[in-house]
N, C-alpha and C positions, 0 to 999 in steps of 0.2 A: 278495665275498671270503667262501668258507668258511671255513676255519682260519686260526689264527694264522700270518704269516709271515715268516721271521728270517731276517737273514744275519750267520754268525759267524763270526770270527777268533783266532788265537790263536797267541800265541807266548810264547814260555822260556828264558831268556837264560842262559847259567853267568857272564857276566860277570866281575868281578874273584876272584870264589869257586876255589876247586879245584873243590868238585862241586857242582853245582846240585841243593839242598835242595828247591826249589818244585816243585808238580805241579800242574796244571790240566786241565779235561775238560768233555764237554759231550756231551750226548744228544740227541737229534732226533727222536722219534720220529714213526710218521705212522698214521693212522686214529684209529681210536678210542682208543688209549694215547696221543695224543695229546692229542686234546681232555677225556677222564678224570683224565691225571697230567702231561700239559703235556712242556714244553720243562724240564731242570736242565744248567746250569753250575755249577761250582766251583771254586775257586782254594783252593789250602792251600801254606802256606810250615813246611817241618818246623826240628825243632830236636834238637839232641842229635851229640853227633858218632858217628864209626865209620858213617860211611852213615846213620846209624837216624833220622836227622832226614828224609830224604830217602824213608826204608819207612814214616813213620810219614804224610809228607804225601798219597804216593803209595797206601797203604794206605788212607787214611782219604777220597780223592777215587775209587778205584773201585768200595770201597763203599757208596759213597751212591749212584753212579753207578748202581751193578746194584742195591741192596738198595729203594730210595724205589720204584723201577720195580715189586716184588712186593709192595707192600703192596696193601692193598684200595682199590678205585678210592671206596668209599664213608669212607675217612676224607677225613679236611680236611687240603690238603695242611701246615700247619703241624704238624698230629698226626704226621702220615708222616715226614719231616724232623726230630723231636723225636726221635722212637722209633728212627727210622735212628743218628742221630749219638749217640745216647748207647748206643746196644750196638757203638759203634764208638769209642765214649769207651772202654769198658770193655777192648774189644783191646786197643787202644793202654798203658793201665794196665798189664793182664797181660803184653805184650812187654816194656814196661820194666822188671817187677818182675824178670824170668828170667835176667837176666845180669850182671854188675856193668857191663860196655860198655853195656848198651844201658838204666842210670838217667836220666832227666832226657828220654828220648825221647818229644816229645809236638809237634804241628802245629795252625798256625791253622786257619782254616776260613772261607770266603766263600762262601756258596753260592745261586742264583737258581732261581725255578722261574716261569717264564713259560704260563699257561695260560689259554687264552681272552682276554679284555680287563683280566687281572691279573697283577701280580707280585708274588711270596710271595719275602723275604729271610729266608735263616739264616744268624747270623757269632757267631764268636769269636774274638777276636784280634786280630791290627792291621793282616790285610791289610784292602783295601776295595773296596767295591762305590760307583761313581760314577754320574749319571745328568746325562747332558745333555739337554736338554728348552728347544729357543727360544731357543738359545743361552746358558743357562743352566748353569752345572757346580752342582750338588749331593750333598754326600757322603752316601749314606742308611746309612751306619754310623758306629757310633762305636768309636773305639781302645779296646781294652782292658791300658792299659799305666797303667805309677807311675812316678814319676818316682825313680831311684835316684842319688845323688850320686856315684858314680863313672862312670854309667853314663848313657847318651844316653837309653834307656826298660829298662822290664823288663815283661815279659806277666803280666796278671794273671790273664788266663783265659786258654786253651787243650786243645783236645782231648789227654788223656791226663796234663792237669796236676792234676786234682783226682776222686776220687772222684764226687762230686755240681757238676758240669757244668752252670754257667747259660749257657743258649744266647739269643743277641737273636733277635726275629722281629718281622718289618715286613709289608705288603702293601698294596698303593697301584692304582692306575688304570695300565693302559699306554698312550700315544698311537700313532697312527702316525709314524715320524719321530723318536720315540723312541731315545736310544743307550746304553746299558748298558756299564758299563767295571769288570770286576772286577781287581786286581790287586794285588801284593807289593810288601812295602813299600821294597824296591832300586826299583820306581818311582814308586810316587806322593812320597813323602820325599825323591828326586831333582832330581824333575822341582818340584812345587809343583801348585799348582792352574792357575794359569794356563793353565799351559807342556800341561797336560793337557787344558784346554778347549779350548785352539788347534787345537792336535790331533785331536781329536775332531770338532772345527765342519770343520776342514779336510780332513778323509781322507772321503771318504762311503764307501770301501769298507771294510767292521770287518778285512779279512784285512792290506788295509796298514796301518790305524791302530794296532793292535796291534804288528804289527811297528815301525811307527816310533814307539811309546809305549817297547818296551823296547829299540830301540837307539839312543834319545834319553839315556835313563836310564844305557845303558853310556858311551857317550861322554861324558856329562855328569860320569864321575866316580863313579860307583854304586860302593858298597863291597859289595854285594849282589850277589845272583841277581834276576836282573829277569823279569816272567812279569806277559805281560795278555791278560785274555781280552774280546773287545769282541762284543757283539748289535747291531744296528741294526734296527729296527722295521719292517716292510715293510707289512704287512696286518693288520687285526684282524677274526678271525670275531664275529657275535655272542655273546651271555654265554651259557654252556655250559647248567646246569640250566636258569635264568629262560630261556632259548628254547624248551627242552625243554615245559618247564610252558606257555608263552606261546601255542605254538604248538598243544600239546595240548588245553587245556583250552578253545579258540578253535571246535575243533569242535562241532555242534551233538548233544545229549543223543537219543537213540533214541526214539519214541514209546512209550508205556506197550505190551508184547507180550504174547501169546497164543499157547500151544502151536501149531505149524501155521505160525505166521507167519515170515517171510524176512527176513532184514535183511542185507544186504554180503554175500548168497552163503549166509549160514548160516540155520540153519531150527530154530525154538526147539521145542525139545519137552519143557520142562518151566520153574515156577514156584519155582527151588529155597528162595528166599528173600528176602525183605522185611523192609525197617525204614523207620525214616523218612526216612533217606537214601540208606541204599543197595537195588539189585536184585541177584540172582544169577537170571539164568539157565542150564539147562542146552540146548546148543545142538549140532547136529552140521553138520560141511561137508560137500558133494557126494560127497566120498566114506566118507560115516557115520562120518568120526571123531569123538568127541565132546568138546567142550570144556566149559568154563565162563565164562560170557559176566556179567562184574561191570560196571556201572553206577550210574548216579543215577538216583531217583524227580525226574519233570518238577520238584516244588514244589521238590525241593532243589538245581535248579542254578545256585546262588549262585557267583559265582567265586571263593569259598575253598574252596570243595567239587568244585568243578573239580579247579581245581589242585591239591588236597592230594590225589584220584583219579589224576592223568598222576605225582604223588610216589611215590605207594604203588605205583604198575607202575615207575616208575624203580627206586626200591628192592629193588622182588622179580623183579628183571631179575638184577639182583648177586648175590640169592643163588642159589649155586650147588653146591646141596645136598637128595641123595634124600629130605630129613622136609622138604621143602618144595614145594608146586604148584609145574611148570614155567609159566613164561611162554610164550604161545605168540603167534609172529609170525604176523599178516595183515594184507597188501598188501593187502586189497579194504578196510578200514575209513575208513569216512565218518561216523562218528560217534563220542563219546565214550563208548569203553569199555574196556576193554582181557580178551584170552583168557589163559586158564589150563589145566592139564592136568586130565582129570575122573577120579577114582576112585572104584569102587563103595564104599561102607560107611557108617559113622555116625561122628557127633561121640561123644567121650565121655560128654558129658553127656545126649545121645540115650540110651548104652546102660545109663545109669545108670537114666535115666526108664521105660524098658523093665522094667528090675529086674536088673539083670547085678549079680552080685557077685562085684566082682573081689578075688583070692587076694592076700595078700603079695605071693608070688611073680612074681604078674602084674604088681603094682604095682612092684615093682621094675623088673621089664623095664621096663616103661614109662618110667617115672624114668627110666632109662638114657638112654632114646630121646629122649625130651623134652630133657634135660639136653644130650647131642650137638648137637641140633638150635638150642637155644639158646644153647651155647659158640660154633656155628657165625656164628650173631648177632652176638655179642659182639666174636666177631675184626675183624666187619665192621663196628666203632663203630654197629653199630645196635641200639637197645634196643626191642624189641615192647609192650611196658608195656600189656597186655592177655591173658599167658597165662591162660589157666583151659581147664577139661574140655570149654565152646563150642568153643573155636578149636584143639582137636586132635580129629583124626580118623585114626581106623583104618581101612582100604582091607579088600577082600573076604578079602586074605591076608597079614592083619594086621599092616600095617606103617602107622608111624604119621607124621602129616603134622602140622607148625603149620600152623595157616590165618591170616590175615587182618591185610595190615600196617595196618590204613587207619591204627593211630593210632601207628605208630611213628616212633622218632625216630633220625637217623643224626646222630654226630657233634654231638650237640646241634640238630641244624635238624628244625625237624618245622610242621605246620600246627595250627590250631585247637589255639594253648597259653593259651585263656583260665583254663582249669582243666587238673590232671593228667588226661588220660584214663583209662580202664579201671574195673571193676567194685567196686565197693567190696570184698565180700567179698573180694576179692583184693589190693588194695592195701595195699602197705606202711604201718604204725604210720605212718614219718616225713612221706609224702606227705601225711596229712591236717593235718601241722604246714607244710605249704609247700612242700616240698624236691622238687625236681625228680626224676620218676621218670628211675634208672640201671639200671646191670647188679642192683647187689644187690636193687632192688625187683621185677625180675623174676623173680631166685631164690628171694626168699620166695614169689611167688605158684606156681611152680614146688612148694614146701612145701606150699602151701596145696591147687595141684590133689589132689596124691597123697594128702594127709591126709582131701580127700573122699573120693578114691573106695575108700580104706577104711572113711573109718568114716560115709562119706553126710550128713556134718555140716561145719560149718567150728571151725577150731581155737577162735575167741573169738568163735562165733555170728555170724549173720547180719548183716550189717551192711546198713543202707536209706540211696539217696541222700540227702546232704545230711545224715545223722546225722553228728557230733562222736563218735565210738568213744573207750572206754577201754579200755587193753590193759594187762590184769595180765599171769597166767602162760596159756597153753593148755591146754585139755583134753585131759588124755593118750590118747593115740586106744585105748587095750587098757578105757578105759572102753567103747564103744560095738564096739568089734571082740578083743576077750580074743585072741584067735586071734592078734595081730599080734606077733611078736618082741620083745623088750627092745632089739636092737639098731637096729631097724626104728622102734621107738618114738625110741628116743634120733635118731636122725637127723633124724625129721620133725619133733621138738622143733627140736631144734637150726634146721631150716632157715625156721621160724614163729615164730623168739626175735623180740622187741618191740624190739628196739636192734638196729641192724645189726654192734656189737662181735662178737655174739654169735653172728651167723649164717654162713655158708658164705660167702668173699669169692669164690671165681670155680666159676663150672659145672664146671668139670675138678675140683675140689677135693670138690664132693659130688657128682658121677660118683663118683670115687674112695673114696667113705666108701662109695656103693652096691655097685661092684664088690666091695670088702674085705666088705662085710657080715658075718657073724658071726666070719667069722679075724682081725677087728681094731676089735671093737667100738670105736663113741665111749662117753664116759664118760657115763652117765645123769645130765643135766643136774639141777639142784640146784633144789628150787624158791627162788625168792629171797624175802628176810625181807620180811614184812608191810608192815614200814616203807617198805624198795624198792619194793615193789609201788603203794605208796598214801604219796604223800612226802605230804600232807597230814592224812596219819592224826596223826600227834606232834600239831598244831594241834588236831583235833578233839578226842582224848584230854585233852590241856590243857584245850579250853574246858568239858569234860566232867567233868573235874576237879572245877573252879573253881566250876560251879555246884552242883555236891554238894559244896562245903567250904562256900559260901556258904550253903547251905542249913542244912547241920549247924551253924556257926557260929550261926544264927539262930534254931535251936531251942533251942541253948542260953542263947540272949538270956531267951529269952520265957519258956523251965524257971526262972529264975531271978524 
């Protein structure tokens, strides 16, 4: 069995109701959007009258439906379902707010995502998601209701019921044989638990269990709209990435190459780069196109160096974006490596080495570029946490490229987290306190690159591994480059501040100070009080005090 494979059912009852409030849906997709963002079902039961119970459920299951499908294949899918349902919390708000009919309009939410050998639950409310497993019924939600003294329940949570929306989230193991049973509460509150494992053990096809879970529920007396959507498990592919990597990193490493020499069809003709773990060759095919052929040096193919290699080609598979190498596929490879697109030019920091000196002006474009190319990052939960002036490069007609995911991190998952990766000089104040490199520690180093390659220095000096740094305030860069703008200055302050309060919270936002540039200066940052700067200075001054009052004190002993 390649892919996951399901068979679903589903039915919608108006039962004892005038109009049937409840909506349910389900998606299927097949190839690769499959095994990336899976299988989603949802169930939602609206509330509100004038219909608007009924827009608000249906509203809010076909945007999940359409909206989880275009996020990035590289979030997780709980992030995706998070961010979905809560700008669908916010509709749901805004319709209510707009008419005196349509106050109090808001719907539960049950929703699955089946992909690969797992299943991700997101719920609000009181429908529920059931799971029969061995003849076993298990409910994997909990009600979200109080008990009200005139009233049977009352919802405590629900889509459209509260500005800030706690959503539950679960995820567990699929089996084969597995049966999934999401549904409104005109059935499960009907029927009982029994009456619903019966059923479930006894339908093996989900199209009649379903049907006969909500016209059990009507006959039974449902004061509700009855609505169940049933999965049954058929097949499970192997675990999606951990295959990926398994199988990848299984291949055997290329022997150490030499200009001239052949490997899978391609013919290396250069040595572009060396470390201790990694190769870069430059390489062309049969028909002289030329790639870039990344690997492992022989000493380094450990299998965390493997597989954190078949990661960083997953990852830069995803982005899909011009200031980034293309990925390039080949059927001939027999070994572990993976191609990239080749462009003529240099790193920055090559042309810095050379003696370029680059203009404001230049620096800005660049900013710009960098900034695009790292928002583009960011969309895709994945943090580079190694920019600097190494890992960008300028092509022959000067457009600028990030290079080099090896040490990034998607959605929080990354390899080799014994320590933060990346360059000291570039790393953020708070990383050397522990804290896990994010977006903002990339945007200061983003700060940091530009602030070299004006003024050829870094903001608070060089830093060597394994040094413990102290960070006051930066050196203002029109120290070492006078030529640089006030407004230009104040920026690259700003984006090299020591506390992240202080600095630029997303790429679009110092994009944006860069674009405005002098039509809307930032305010020229303040340097902060001595005492800020050095909270141990009071301490010192005291003890500095004390021993000059001790000492005067004691001359006046001995005067006497």
């Amino acid at each position: 069995m390649n892919q996951l494979s399901v068979r679903i059912g589903y039915t919608s009852l108006t039962g004892a109701r005038v109009a049937n409030e409840d909506f349910g849906g389900y998606v299927t997709p097949a190839g690769a959007e499959l095994m990336d963002k899976g299988i989603l079902l949802a169930v939602a039961d609206g509330l509100g009258g004038h219909e608007n119970g009924r827009e608000a459920a249906e509203r809010t299951v076909r945007g999940l439906l359409a909206d989880y499908y275009a996020t990035p294949a590289t979030w997780s899918v709980n992030s995706s379902l998070e961010r979905v349902i809560q700008s669908l919390n916010q509709w749901v708000l805004s319709q209510a707010r707009k008419y005196r009919q349509t106050a109090g309009m808001a719907t539960t939410l049950s929703a699955m995502v089946a992909r690969g050998t797992r299943y991700y639950l997101a719920h609000v409310g009181d429908t529920r998601i059931y799971r029969l497993r061995g003849g076993g019924l298990e409910q994997l939600t909990t009600d979200h209701t109080w008990v009200h003294p005139e009233l049977d329940s009352v919802l405590s949570r629900a889509v459209g019921l509260d500005s800030k929306l706690s959503v539950d989230f679960a995820d567990g193991d699929l089996m084969v044989g597995d049966v999934y049973a999401l549904m409104s509460d005109g059935v499960w509150a009907t029927l009982g638990d029994e009456r619903i494992r019966k059923i479930l053990e006894d339908e093996t096809d989900p199209e009649a269990a379903a049907a006969d879970l909500a016209m059990a529920a009507t006959r039974a007396g449902s004061p509700d709209n009855c609505t169940a959507l049933v999965m049954k498990v058929d097949g499970l592919p192997p675990a999606r990435l951990p295959e990926i990597i398994a199988s990848g990193s299984a291949l055997p490493l290329p022997p150490p190459l030499k200009p001239g020499q052949v490997i899978d069809g391609l013919t290396v003709e250069e040595v572009l780069h060396h470390s201790l773990v990694t190769l870069l060759y430059r390489v062309a095919d049969a028909q002289g196109r030329q790639r870039v052929l990344k690997t492992l040096r022989n000493g380094a193919g450990d299998v965390e160096n493997c597989q954190a290699l078949v990661y960083e080609e997953w990852l830069a598979r995803r982005v899909v974006d011009s200031r980034f190498p293309e990925v390039i596929d080949w059927p001939g490879r027999h070994h572990l490596y993976y191609l990239m697109s080749w462009h003529e030019g240099a790193t920055l920091k090559a042309r810095l080495a050379a003696g370029h000196r680059f203009s404001p002006a230049q620096v800005v474009e660049l900013g710009g570029e960098i900034l695009r190319g790292v928002g583009a990052l960011h969309r895709l939960a994945i943090v580079h946490r190694d920019i600097k002036p190494d890992n960008l490069h300028l092509d022959a007609h000067g457009r600028l490229r990030i290079l080099d995911l090896g040490v990034a991190a998607s959605d929080g998952h990354a390899f080799n987290e014994i320590n933060n990766p990346g360059t000291p000089s570039y790393m953020a104040p708070e990383l050397f306190a522990g804290e896990r490199a994010n977006e903002a520690s990339d945007l200061y180093a983003v700060g940091v690159t530009l602030y070299e390659l004006l003024a050829r220095r870094y903001p608070y000096g060089e830093i060597e591994p394994f040094q413990k740094p102290r960070f006051g305030d930066p050196v203002a860069v029109t120290r070492y480059r006078p030529d640089t703008p006030d407004w230009l200055e104040a920026i690259l302050l700003k984006a090299v501040a020591p506390t992240p309060a202080e600095r630029f919270e997303t790429a679009e936002e110092f994009l944006l100070a860069l674009e405005l540039g002098a039509h809307r200066p930032l305010r020229t940052p303040r340097r902060r009080p001595l005492m800020q700067r050095d909270p141990a200075l009071g301490l010192k001054l005291l003890a500095v005090s004390s021993v000059v009052l001790n000492v005067f004190l004691a001359l006046l002993l001995f005067a006497r």
